[in-house]
C-alpha positions as CSV (number, residue, x, y, z in Angstrom):
1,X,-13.1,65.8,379.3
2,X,-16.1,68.4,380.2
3,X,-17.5,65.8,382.4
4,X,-14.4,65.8,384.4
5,X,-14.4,69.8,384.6
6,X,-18.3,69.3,385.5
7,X,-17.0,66.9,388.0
8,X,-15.2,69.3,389.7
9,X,-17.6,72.0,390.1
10,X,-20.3,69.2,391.2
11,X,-18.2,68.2,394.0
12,X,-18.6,71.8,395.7
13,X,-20.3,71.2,399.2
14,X,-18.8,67.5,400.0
15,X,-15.6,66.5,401.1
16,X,-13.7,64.8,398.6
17,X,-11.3,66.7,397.8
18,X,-10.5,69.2,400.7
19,X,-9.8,69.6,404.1
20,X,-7.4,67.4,406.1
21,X,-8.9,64.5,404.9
22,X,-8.7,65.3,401.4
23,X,-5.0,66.5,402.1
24,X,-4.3,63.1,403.3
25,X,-5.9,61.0,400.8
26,X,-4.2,62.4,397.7
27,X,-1.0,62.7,399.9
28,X,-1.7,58.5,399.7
29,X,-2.8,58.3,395.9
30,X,0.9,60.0,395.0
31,X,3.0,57.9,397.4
32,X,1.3,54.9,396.1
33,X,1.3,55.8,392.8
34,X,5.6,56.6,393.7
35,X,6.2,53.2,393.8
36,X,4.3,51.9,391.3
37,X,7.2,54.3,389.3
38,X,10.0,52.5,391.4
39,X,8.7,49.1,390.6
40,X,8.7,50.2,387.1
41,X,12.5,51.5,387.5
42,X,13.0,48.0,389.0
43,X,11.6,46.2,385.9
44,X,13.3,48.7,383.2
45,X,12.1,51.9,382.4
46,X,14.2,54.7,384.2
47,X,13.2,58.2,384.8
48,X,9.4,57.8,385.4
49,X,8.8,57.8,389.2
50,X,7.4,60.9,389.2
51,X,5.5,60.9,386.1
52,X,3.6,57.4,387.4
53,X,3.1,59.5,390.6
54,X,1.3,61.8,389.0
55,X,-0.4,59.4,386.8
56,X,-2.1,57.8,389.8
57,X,-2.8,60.7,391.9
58,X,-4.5,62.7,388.7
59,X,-6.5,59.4,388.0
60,X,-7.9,59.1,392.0
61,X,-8.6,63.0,392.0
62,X,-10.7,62.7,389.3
63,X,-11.9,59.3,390.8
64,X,-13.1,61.2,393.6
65,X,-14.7,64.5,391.8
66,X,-17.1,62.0,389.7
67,X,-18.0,60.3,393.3
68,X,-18.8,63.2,394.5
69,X,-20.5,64.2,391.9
70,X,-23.3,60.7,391.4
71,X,-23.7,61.5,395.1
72,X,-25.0,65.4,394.5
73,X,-27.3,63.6,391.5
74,X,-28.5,60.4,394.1
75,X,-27.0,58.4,392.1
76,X,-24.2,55.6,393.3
77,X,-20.8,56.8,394.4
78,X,-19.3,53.9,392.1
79,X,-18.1,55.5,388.5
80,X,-19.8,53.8,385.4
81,X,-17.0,52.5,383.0
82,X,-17.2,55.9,380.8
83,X,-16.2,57.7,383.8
84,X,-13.7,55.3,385.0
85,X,-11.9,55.9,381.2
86,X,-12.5,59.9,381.4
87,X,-10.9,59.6,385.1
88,X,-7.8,57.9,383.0
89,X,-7.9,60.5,380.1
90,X,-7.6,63.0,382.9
91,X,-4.5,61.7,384.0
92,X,-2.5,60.7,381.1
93,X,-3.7,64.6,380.0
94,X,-2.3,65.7,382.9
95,X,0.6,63.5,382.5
96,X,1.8,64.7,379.1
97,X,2.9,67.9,380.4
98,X,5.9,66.2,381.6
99,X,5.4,63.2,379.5
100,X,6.2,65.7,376.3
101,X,9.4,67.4,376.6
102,X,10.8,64.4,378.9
103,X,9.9,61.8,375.9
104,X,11.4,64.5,373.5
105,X,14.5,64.1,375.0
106,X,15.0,60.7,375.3
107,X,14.0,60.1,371.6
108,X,16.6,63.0,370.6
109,X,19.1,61.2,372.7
110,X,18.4,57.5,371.4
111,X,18.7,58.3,367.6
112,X,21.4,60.8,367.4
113,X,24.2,59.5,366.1
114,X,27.2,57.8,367.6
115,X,30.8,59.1,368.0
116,X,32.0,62.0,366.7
117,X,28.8,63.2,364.5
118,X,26.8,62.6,368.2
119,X,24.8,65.9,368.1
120,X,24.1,66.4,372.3
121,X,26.3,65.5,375.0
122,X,23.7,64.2,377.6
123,X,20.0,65.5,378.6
124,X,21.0,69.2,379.5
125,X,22.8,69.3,376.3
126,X,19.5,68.3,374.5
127,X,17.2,70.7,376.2
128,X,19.4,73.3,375.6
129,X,19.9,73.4,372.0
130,X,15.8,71.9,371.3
131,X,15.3,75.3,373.2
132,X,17.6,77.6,370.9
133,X,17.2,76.1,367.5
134,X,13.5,74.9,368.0
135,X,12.0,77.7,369.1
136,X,12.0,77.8,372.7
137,X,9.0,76.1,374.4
138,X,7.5,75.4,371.2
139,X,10.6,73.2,370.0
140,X,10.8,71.3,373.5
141,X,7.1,70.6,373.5
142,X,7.4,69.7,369.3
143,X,4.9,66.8,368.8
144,X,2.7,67.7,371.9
145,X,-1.0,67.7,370.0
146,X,-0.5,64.0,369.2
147,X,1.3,63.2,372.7
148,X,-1.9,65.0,374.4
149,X,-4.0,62.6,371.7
150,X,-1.7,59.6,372.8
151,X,-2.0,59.6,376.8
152,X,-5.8,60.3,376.9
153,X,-6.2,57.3,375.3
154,X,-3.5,54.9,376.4
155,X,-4.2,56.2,380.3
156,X,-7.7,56.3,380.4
157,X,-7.9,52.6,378.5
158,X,-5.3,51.6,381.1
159,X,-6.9,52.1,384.0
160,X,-10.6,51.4,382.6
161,X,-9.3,47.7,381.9
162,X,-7.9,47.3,385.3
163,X,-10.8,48.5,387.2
164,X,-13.3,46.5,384.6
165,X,-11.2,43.3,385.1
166,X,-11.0,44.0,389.6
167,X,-14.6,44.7,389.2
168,X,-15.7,41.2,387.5
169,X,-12.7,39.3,389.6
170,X,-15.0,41.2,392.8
171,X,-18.8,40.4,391.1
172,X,-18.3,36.7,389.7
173,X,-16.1,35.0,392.8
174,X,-18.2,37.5,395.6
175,X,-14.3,38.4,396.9
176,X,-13.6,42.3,398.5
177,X,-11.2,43.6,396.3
178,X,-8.5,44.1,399.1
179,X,-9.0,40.4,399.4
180,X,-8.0,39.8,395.8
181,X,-4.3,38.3,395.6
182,X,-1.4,39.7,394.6
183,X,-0.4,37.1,392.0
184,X,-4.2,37.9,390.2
185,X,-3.5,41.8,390.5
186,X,-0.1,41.5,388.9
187,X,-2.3,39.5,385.8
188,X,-4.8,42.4,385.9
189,X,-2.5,45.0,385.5
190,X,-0.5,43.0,382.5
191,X,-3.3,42.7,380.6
192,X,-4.2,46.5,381.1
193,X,-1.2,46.9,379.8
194,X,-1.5,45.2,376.8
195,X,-5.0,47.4,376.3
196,X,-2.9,50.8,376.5
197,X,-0.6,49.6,374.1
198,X,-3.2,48.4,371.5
199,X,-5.3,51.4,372.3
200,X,-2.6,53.8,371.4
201,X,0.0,53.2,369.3
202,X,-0.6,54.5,366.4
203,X,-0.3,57.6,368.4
204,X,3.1,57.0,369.3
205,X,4.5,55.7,366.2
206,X,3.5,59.8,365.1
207,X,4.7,61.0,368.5
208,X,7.9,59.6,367.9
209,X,8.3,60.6,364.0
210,X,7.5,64.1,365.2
211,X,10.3,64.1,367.7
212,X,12.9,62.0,365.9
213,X,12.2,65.2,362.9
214,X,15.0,67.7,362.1
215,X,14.5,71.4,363.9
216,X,15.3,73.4,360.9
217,X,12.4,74.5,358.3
218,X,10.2,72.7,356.7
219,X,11.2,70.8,353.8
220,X,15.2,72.6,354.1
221,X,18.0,70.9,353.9
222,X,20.6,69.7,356.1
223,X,18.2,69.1,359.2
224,X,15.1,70.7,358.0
225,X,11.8,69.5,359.3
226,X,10.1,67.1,357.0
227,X,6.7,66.9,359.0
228,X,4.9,69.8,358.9
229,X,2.0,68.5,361.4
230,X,0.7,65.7,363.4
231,X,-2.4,65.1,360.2
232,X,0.6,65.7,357.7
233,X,2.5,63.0,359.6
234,X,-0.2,60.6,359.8
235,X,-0.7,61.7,356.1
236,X,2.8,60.9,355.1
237,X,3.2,57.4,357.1
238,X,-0.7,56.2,355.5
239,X,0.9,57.0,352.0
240,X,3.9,55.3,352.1
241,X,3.4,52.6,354.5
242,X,-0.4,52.1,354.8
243,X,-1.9,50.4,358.1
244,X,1.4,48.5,358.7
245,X,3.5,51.8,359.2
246,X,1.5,52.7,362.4
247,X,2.0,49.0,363.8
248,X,5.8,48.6,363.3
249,X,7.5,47.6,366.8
250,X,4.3,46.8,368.5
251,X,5.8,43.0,369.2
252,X,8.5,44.1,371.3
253,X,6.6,46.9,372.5
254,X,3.7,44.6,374.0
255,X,6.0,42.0,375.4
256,X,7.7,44.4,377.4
257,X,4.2,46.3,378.5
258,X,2.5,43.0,380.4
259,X,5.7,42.8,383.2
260,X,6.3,46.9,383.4
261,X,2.3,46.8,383.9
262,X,1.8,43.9,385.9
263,X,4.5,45.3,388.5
264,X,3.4,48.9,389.1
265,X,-0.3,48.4,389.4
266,X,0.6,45.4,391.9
267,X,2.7,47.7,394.2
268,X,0.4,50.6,394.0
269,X,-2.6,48.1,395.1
270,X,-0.4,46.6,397.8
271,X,1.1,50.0,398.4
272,X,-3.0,51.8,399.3
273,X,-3.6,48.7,401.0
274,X,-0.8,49.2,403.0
275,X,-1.5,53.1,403.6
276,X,-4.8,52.1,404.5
């Protein structure tokens, strides 16, 4: 991620980033990326408009900082591919901060159990007890090191195949990419999909151990904590499950990626084209 920082400090003296035009042209990467989060409501997953807003926007403002930097150095505006996946990292880094605690949540919610031994009464409910018997911040943000580890990756392999497979659509068949169809983006962005997935699970199967855990001490009874880290998580899972244990659910998990996928990065091409 230094080259992204570097980035930034590069792009001093040209207008990228600042300014009215600058203003307007992130103003455009969030609304875009906006409803690529509706059209991902639309096709099943709730609660993420504003996280794939900020997924988008932090992926084009990084975009724009490497730009700006190849110009200082003469070099072509375009990104090469390793900046392309640092401009992703960027964003799914930036994304975890709300990623985290709202993922936390969900999970807490999802595998508490039913009826009367149910343990929160809705989201507020959650937060407010992960707050008083976690530790505060550090008990809503439990699992965060991996989750950081876990979007980097996913994010920027997400949006490096997508622009890789634009890129060679563009090169091979000579066609603008605002020219490229709908139908072709919509495959693009499925198979991207599929790369975030494969790129990062392992990540997430420790993300969710981590945040499924009990809140007391470690090793206590009656709700204690039976990971002690993310490495003594991965530790544990390796020794009793082996390689399988960090692929469980990546079946359903990948079938429901290509459609989720396909759809947002469709509407937030469509969406910028739209925009201008």
């Amino acid at each position: 991620m230094t080259e992204v920082v570097e980035a930034v400090e590069g792009g001093k003296g040209i207008d990228t980033g600042g300014g009215e035009g600058g203003a307007k042209q992130t103003f455009k990467d969030l609304s875009a990326g906006a409803a690529g989060g509706v059209a991902q409501v639309l096709l099943g997953e709730f609660g993420v408009v504003f996280k794939v807003s900020v997924q988008f926007g932090g992926f084009h403002y990084a975009r724009r900082k490497f730009e700006a930097r190849n110009t200082l150095r003469g070099l072509p505006a375009s990104l090469s591919y390793a900046q392309l996946y640092a401009s992703g990292a960027f964003a799914g880094i930036t994304n975890s901060v709300l990623s985290g605690p709202i993922e936390h949540v969900r999970i807490r919610l999802q595998t508490q159990p039913h009826g009367s031994g149910r343990l929160y009464s809705g989201p507020v409910d959650c937060v407010r007890k992960l707050w008083r018997n976690g530790g505060g911040m550090r008990g809503l943000y439990r699992g965060q090191a991996v989750t950081v580890l876990r979007e980097g990756q996913a994010y920027g392999c997400w949006f490096l195949a997508f622009e890789y497979l634009m890129n060679r659509h563009s090169r091979v068949y000579s066609t603008p990419r605002d020219s490229i169809s709908a139908p072709l983006i919509a495959l693009y962005g499925g198979i991207a999909g599929e790369a975030l997935w494969l790129a990062s699970y392992p990540f997430d199967v420790v993300k969710s151990k981590m945040q499924s855990d009990g809140l007391g001490p470690l090793g206590s009874d009656g709700g204690g904590r039976r990971y002690g880290s993310m490495r003594d998580c991965f530790r544990q899972v390796w020794r009793e499950e082996g390689w399988r244990g960090f692929w469980r659910g990546i079946g359903p998990t990948m079938v429901r990626a290509l459609p989720v996928s396909a759809g947002t990065f469709a509407v937030v091409e469509l969406a910028m084209r739209a925009m201008g």
